[in-house]
PALO-96614 format. One record per residue (C-alpha): chain; residue in one letter; residue number from 1; x, y, z. Coordinates in steps of 0.25 Angstrom, whole numbers. Layout:
<sites>
SITE / chain / resn / resi / xx / yy / zz
SITE / A / A / NUM / X / Y / Z
...
</sites>
This chain:
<sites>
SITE / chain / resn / resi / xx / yy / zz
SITE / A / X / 1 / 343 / 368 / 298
SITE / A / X / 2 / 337 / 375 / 310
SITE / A / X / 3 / 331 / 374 / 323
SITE / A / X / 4 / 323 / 378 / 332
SITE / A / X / 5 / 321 / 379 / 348
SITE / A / X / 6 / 310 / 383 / 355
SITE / A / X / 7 / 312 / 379 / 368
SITE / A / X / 8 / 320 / 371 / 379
SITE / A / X / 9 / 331 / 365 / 368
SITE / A / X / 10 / 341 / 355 / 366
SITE / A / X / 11 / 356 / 355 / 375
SITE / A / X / 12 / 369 / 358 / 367
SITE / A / X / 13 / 373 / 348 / 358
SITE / A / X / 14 / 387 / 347 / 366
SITE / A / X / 15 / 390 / 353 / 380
SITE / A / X / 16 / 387 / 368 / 383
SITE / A / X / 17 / 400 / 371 / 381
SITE / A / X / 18 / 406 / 361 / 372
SITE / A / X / 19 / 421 / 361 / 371
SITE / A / X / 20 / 432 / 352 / 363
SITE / A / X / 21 / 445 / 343 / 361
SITE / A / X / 22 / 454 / 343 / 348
SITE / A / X / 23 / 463 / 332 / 342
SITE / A / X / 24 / 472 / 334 / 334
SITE / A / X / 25 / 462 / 340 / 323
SITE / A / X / 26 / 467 / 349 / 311
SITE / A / X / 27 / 460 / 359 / 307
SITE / A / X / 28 / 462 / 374 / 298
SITE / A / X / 29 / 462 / 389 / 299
SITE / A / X / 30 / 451 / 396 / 296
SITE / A / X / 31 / 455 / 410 / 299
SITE / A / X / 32 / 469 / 418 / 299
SITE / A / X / 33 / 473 / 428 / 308
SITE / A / X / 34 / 486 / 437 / 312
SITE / A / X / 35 / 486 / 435 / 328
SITE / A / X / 36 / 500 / 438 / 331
SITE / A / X / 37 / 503 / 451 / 337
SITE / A / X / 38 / 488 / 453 / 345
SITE / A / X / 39 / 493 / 457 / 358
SITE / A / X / 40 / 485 / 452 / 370
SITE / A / X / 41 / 473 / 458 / 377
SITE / A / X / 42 / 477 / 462 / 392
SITE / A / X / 43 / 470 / 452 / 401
SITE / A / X / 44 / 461 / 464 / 408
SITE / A / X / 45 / 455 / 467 / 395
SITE / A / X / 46 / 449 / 454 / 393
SITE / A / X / 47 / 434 / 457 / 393
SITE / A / X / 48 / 430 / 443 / 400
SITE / A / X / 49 / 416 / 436 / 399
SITE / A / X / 50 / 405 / 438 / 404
SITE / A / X / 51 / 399 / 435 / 418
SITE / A / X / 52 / 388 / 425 / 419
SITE / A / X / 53 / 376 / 433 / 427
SITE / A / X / 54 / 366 / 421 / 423
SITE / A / X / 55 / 373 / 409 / 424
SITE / A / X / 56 / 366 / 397 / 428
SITE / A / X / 57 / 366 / 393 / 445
SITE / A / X / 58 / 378 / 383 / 442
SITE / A / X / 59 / 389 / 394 / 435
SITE / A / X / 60 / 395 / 399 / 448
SITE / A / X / 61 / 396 / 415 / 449
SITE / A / X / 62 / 406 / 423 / 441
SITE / A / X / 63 / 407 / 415 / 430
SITE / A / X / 64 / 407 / 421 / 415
SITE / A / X / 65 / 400 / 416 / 402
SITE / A / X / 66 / 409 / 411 / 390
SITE / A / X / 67 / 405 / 403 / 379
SITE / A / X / 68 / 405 / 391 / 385
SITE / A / X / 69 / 398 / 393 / 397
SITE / A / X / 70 / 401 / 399 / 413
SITE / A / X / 71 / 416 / 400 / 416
SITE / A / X / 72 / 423 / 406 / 427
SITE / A / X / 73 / 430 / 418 / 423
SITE / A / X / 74 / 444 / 415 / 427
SITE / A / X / 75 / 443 / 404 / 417
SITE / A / X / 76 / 437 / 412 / 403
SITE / A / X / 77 / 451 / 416 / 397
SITE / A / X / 78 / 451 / 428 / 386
SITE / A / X / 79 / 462 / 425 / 375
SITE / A / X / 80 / 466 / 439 / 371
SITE / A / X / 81 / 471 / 444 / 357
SITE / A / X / 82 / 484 / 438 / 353
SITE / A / X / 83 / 483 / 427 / 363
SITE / A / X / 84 / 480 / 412 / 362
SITE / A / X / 85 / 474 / 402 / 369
SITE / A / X / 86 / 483 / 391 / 370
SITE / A / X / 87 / 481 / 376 / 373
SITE / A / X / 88 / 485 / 374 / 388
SITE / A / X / 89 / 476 / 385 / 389
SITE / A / X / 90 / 486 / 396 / 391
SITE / A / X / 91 / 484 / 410 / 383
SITE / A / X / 92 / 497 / 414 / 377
SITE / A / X / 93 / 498 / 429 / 374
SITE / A / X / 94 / 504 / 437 / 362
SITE / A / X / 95 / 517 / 438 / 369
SITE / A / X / 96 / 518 / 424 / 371
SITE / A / X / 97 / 515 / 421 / 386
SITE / A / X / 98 / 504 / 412 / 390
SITE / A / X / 99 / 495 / 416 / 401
SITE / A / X / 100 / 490 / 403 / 409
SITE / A / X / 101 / 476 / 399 / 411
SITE / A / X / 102 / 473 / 388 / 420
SITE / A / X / 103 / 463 / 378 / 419
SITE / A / X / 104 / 448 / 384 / 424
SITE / A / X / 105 / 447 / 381 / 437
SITE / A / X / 106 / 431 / 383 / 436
SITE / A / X / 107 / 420 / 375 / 430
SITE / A / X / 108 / 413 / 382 / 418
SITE / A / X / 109 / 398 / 379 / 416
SITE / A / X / 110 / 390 / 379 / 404
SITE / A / X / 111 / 376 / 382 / 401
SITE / A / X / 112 / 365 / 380 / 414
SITE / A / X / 113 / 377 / 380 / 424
SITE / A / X / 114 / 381 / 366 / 421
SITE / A / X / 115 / 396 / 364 / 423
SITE / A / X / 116 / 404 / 362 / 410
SITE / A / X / 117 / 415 / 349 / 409
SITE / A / X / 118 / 423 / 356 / 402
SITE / A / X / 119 / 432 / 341 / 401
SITE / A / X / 120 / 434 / 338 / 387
SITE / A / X / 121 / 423 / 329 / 387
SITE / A / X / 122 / 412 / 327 / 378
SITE / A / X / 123 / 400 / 332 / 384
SITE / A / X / 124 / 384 / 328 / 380
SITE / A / X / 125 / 373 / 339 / 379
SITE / A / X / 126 / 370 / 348 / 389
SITE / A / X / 127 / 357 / 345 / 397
SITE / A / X / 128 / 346 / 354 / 396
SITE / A / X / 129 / 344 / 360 / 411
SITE / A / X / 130 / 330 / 363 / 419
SITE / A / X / 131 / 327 / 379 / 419
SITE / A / X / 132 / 325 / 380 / 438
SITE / A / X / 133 / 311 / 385 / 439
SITE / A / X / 134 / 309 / 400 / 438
SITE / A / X / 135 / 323 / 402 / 431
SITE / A / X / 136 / 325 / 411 / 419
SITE / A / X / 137 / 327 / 403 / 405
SITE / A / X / 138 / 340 / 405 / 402
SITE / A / X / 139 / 350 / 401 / 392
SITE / A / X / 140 / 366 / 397 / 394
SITE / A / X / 141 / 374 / 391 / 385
SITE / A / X / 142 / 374 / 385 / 371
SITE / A / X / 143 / 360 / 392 / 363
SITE / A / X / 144 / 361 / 385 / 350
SITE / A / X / 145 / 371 / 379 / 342
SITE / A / X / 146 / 375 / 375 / 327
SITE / A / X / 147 / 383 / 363 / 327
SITE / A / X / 148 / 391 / 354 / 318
SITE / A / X / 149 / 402 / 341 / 323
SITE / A / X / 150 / 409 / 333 / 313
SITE / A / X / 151 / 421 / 322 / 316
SITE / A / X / 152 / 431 / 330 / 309
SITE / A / X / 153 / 436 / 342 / 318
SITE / A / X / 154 / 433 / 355 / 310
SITE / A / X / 155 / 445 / 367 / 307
SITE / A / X / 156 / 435 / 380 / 311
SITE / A / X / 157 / 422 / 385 / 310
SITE / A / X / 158 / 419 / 402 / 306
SITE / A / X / 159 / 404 / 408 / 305
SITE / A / X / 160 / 399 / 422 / 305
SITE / A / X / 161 / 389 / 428 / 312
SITE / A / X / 162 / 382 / 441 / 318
SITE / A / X / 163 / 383 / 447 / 330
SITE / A / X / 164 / 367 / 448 / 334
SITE / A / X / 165 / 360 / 458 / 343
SITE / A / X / 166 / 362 / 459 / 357
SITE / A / X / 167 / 352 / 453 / 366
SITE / A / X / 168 / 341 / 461 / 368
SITE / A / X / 169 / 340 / 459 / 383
SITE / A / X / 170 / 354 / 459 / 392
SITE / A / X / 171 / 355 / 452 / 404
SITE / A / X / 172 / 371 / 447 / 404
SITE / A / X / 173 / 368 / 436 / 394
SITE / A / X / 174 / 378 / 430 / 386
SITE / A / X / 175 / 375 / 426 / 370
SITE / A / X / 176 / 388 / 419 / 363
SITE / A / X / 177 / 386 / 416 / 348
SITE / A / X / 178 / 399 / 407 / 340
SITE / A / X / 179 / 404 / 396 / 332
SITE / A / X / 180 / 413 / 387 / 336
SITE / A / X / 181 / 421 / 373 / 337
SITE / A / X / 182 / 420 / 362 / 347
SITE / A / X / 183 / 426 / 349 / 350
SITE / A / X / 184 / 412 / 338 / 350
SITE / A / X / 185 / 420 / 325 / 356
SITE / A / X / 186 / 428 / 333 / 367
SITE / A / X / 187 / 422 / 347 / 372
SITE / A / X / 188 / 432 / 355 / 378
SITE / A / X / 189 / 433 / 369 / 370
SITE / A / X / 190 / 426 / 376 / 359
SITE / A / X / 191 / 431 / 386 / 349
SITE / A / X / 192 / 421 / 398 / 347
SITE / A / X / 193 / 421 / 412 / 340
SITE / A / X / 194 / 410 / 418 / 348
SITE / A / X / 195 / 401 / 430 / 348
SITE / A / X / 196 / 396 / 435 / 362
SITE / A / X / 197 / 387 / 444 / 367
SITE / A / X / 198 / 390 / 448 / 382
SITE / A / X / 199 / 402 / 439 / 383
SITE / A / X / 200 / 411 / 449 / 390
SITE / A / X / 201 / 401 / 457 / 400
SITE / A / X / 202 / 399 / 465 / 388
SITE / A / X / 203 / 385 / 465 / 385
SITE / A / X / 204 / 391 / 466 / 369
SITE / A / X / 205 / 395 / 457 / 358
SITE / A / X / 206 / 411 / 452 / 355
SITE / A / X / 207 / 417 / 441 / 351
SITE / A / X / 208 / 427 / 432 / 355
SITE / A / X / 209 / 434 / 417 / 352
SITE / A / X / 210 / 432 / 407 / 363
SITE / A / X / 211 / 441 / 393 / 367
SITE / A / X / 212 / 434 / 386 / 379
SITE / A / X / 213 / 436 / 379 / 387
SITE / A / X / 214 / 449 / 372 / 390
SITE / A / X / 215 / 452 / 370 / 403
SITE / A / X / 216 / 440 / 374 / 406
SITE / A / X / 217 / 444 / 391 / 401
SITE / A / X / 218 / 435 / 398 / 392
SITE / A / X / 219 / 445 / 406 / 384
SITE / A / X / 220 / 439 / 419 / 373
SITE / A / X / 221 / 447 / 429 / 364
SITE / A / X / 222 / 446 / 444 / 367
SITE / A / X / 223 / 431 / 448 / 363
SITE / A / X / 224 / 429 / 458 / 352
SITE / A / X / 225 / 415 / 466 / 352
SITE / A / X / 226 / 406 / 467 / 342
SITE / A / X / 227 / 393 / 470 / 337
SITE / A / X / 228 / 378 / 465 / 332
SITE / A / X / 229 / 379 / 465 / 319
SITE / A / X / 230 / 395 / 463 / 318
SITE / A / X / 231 / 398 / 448 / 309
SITE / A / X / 232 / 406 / 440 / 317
SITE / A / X / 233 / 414 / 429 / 311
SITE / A / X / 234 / 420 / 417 / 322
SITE / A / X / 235 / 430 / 408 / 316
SITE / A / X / 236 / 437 / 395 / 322
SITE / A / X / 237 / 448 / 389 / 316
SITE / A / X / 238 / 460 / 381 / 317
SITE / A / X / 239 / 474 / 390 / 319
SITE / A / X / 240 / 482 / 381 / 311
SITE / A / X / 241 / 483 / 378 / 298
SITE / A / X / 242 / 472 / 367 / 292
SITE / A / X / 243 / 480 / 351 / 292
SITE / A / X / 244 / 487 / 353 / 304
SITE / A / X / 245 / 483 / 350 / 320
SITE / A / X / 246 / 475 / 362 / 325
SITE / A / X / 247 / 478 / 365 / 339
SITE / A / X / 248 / 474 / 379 / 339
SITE / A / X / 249 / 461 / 387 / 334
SITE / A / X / 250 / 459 / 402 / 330
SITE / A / X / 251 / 443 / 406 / 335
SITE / A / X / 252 / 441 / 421 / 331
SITE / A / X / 253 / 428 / 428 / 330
SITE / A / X / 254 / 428 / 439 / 320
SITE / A / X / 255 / 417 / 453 / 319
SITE / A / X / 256 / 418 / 454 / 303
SITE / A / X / 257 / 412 / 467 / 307
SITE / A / X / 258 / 421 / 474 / 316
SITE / A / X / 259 / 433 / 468 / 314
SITE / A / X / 260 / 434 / 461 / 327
SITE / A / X / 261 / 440 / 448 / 330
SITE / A / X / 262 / 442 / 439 / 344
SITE / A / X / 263 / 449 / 426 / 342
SITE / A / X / 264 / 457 / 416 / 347
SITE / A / X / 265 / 468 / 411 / 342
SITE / A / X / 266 / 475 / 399 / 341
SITE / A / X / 267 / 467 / 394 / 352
SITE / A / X / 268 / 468 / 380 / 357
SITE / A / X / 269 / 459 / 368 / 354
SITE / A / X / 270 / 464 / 363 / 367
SITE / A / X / 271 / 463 / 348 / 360
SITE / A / X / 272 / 449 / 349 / 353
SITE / A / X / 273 / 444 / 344 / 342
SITE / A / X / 274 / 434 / 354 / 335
SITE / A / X / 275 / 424 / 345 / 328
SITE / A / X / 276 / 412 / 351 / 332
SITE / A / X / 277 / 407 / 365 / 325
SITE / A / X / 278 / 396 / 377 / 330
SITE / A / X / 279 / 391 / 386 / 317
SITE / A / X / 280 / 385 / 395 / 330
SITE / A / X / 281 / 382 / 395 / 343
SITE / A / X / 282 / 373 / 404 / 351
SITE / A / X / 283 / 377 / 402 / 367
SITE / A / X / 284 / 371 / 411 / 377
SITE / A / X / 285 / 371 / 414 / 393
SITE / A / X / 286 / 362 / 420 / 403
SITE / A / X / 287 / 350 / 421 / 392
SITE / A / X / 288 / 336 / 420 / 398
SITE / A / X / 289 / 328 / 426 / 387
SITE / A / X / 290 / 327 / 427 / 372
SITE / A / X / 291 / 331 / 444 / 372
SITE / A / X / 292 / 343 / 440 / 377
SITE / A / X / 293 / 348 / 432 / 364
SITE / A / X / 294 / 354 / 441 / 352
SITE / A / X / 295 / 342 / 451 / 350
SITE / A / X / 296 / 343 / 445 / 334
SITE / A / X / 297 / 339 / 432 / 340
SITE / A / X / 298 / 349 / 426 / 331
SITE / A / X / 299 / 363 / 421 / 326
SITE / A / X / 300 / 366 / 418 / 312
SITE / A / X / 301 / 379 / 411 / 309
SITE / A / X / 302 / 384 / 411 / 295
SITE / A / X / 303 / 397 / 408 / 284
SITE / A / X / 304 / 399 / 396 / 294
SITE / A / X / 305 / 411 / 388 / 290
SITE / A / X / 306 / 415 / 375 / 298
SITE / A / X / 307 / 430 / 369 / 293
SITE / A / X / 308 / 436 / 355 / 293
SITE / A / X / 309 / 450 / 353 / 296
SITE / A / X / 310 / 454 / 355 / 283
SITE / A / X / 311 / 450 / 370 / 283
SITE / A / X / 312 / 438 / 367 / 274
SITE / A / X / 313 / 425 / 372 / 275
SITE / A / X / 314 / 415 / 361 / 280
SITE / A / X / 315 / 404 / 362 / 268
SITE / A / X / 316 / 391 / 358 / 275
SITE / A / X / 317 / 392 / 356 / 290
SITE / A / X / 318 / 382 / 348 / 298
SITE / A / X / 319 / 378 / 360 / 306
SITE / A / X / 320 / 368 / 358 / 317
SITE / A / X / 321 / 358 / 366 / 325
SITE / A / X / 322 / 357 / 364 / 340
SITE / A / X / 323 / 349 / 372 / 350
SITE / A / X / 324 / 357 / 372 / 364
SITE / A / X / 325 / 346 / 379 / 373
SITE / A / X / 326 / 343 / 376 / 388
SITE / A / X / 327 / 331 / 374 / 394
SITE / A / X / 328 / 332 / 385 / 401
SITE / A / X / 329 / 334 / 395 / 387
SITE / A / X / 330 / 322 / 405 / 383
SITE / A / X / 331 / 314 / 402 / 376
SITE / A / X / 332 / 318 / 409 / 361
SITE / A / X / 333 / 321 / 411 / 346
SITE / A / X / 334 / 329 / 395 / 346
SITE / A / X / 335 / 336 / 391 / 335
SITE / A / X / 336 / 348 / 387 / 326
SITE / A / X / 337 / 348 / 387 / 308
SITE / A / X / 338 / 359 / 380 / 303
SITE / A / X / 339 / 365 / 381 / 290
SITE / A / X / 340 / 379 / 376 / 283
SITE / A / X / 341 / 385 / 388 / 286
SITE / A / X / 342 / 377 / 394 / 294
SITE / A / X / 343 / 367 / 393 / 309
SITE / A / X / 344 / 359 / 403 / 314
SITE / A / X / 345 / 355 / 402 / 329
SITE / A / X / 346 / 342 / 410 / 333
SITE / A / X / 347 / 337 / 413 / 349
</sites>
């Protein structure tokens, strides 16, 4: 199935930033890994995300990009190796202690400046919003998007895909690529393995696992870099084993090429319910022209495997393809191909 956008498109099929809620839900391990005994990264050497010099007139000054929008730096967390993101919030360290994390004490907002509820609530499509007269086309938020919900809450999701070129123009623009699990009933948090370029001030590629946004933090496993070329493989899976309550979630995104891995572990569902599934993502900030996407002018994500709670493979998704654009994006290369297994996104 595929396509095409070729000019002003449609809104996100759920909020900007759509979070989530679980019940009670069981759900199975995908992946295994020995955590114990990673010591923890000092809190100075926490590269941390990047400013957002084109944010729209309603993000107030100083505020960074994350995956799920503009937030206030003080309340964009890094979880570092051999930590864990527990589920009052806290980050508990290899040696056991907790440092605290109070709630955000600042509104986040998500694409075009508009303010995020980050309530729990379910929220409608975001509306499309007039370009001001003279103003650059610009692109914030959600791109494009392959899509799947069913009733039944699934057990992880895992897909593999390239790191592209780097943008051929630089102007402190931010490109995100991922798959991931939400909550569709009750948006409050997102699980997502994510591939970024220019997410720490780097003006490079890494990776890194996210958990957003539960009292209203943004919290992100040390980035690892990487390179164009590199395969990346992002998992998210339940921690404990499949037929039991799953409270907790491992998200890790893995270079197959280098050997580098960021993730998160046993990180909280914070209550959440994950019953709504992305094959890929493409999410971007700050882009006002089509040299300023991957130079490739494309994303291909493949060996896409969606799990029930029984730790089964779903045969035959119901993937769907969505374009997410703004009025106010450039006019480009628009489109998403969906397959099974697989969904390649183009710009």
């Amino acid at each position: 199935m595929q396509i095409r956008y070729l000019g002003a498109a449609t809104a996100r099929i759920g909020a900007v930033a759509a979070f989530f809620m679980l019940v009670a839900s069981l759900c199975g391990t995908m992946f295994t890994r020995a955590w114990a005994g990673e010591p923890s990264a000092p809190l100075a050497a926490r590269p941390t995300p990047t400013l957002a010099l084109h944010a729209p007139a309603g993000v107030p000054k100083g505020y960074v990009v994350t995956p799920f929008g503009f937030f206030h730096p003080s309340c964009v967390h890094a979880v570092g190796r051999g930590e864990v993101l527990l589920s009052d919030g806290r980050i508990e360290r290899a040696d056991g202690t907790a440092l605290p994390v109070r709630a955000c004490a600042y509104p986040a907002y998500a694409a075009k400046g508009a303010r995020l509820a980050l309530t729990g609530s379910k929220q409608g499509p975001a509306l499309s919003v007039p370009v001001p007269a003279g103003a650059l086309p610009t692109a914030d938020g959600w791109l494009e998007a392959s899509w799947f919900n069913e009733k039944a809450p699934f057990g992880g999701i895992s897909a593999n895909w390239l790191v592209p070129s780097a943008p051929s123009s630089d102007v402190g623009q931010v490109l995100y690529y991922f798959p991931g699990l939400e909550d569709y009933e009750n948006v409050v948090t997102i699980l997502q393995p994510v591939l970024g370029w220019n997410g720490f001030n780097d003006r490079a590629w890494t990776i890194s696992s996210w958990n957003c946004c539960t009292s209203g933090n943004a919290n992100y496993s040390s980035p690892e870099p990487v390179a164009t070329g590199d395969t990346i493989a992002g998992t998210v899976s339940g921690a404990w084993a499949a037929g039991t309550v799953c409270s907790t979630w491992n998200i890790a995104t893995v270079d197959k090429t280098n050997g580098r891995q960021s993730a998160l572990k046993q990180t909280s569902s914070f209550g959440q319910t994950f019953d709504w599934a992305f094959a890929g993502v493409v999410e971007v900030y700050g882009v006002s022209a089509c040299d300023q996407y991957s130079r490739n002018g494309f994303v291909d994500f493949t060996a896409v495997s969606l799990l029930d709670v029984r730790d089964q493979r779903i045969g035959r998704p119901g993937w769907q393809a969505s374009g997410l654009l703004q009025d106010s994006a450039p006019a480009c290369n628009y489109g998403v191909t969906i397959a099974p297994a697989s969904a390649s996104l183009t710009f």
